[in-house]
C-alpha positions in Angstrom: 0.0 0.0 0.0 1.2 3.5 -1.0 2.3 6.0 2.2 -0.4 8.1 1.7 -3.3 5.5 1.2 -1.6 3.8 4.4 -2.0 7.4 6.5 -5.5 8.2 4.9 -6.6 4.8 6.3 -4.6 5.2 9.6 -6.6 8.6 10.0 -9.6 7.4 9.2 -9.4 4.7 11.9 -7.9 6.9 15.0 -11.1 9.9 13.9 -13.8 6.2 14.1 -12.5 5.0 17.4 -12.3 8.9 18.9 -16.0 9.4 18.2 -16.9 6.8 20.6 -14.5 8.0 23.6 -16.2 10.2 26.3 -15.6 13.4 25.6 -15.0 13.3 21.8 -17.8 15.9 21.1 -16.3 19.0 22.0 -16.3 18.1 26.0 -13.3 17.2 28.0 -13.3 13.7 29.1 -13.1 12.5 32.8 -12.0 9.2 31.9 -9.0 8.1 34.1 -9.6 11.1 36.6 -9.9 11.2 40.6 -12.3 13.5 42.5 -13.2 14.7 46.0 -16.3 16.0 47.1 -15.7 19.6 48.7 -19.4 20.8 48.8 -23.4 20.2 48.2 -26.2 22.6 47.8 -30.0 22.8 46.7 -29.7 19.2 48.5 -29.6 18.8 52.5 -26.7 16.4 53.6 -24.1 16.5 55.5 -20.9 16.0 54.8 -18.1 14.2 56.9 -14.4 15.9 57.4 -13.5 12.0 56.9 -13.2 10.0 55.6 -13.2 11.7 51.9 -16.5 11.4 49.5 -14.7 10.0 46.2 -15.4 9.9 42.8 -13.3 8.2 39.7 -13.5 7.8 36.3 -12.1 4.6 34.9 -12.4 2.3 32.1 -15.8 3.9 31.2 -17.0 4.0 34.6 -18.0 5.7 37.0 -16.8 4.6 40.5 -18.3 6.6 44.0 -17.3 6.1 47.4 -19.0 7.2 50.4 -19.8 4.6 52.6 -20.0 2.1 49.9 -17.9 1.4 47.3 -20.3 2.0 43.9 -19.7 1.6 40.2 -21.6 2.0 37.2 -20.9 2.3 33.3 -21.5 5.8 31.9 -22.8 7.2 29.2 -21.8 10.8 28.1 -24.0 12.6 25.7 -22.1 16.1 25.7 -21.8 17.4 29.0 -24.4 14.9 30.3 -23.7 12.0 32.1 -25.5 9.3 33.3 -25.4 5.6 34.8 -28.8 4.3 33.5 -28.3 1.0 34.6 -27.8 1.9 38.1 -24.6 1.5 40.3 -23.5 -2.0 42.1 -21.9 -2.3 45.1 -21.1 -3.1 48.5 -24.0 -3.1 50.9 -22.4 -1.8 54.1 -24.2 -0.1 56.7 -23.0 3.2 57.8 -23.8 6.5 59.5 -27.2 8.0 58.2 -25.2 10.9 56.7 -22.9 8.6 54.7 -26.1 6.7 53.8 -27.6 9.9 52.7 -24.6 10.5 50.4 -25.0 7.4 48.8 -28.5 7.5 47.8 -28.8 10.9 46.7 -25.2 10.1 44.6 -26.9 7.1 42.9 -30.2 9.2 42.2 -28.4 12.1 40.2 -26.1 9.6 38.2 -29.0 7.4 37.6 -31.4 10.5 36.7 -28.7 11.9 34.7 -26.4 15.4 35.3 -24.6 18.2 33.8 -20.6 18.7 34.1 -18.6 21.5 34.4 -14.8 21.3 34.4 -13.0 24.4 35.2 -9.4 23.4 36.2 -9.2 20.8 39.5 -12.8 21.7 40.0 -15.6 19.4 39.1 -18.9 20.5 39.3 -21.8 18.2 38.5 -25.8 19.6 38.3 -28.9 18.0 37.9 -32.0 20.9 38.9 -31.3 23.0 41.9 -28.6 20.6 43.1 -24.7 20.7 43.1 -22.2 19.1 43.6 -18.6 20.7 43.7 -15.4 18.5 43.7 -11.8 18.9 44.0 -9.1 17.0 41.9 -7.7 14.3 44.0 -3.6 15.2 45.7 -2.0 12.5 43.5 -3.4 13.7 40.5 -2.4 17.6 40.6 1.1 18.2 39.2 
């Protein structure tokens, strides 16, 4: 095959299996990035100086940790994502606040919500409610 046949073909593949990545239309991706929850509003709960509320993006999914560990695959349509097959998880009993976090966390992935990335700030919305977080330590250079 002739070099430039070779690289139109070569292009053509890498712009087919970019469509499909999160974040290919015109919105960054969060795949393969580390959050912690800083702050809540238009949504009563409290949250605990520790252990840390986290959130991850790997491998196309979505992984939360309050007082369980919970993971779903996402789906990102724009700046919208959403896990609309629900999360899985362990099935630990803790505090009613850490309770709290985990339910309402599972009802606005499963629902569906907004992003905004702005640096090491994460902010997702769904209605009157947000949720701010902060780019894990390990992560920041």
């Amino acid at each position: 095959m002739q070099r430039p046949a070779l690289l139109a073909v070569l292009a053509a593949s890498l712009m087919t299996a970019c469509s499909s990545l999160p974040g290919s239309e015109g919105y960054p991706s969060l795949e393969s990035s580390h959050w912690q929850l800083t702050s809540v509003s238009g949504r009563t709960l409290e949250l605990p100086a520790s252990p840390s509320i986290e959130l991850r993006f790997l491998d196309s999914r979505v992984h939360f940790h309050g007082c369980n560990a919970l993971s779903g695959r996402y789906t990102q349509d724009g700046n919208t994502l959403q896990v609309p097959k629900g999360f899985v998880g362990t099935r630990m009993s803790c505090n009613d606040e850490l309770m709290a976090i985990d339910a309402a966390a599972t009802a606005l992935f499963e629902t569906g919500v907004k992003y905004q990335l702005q640096g090491d700030r994460l902010t997702l919305q769904h209605d009157t409610e947000r949720w701010t977080f902060q780019r894990a330590p390990e992560e920041k250079n």
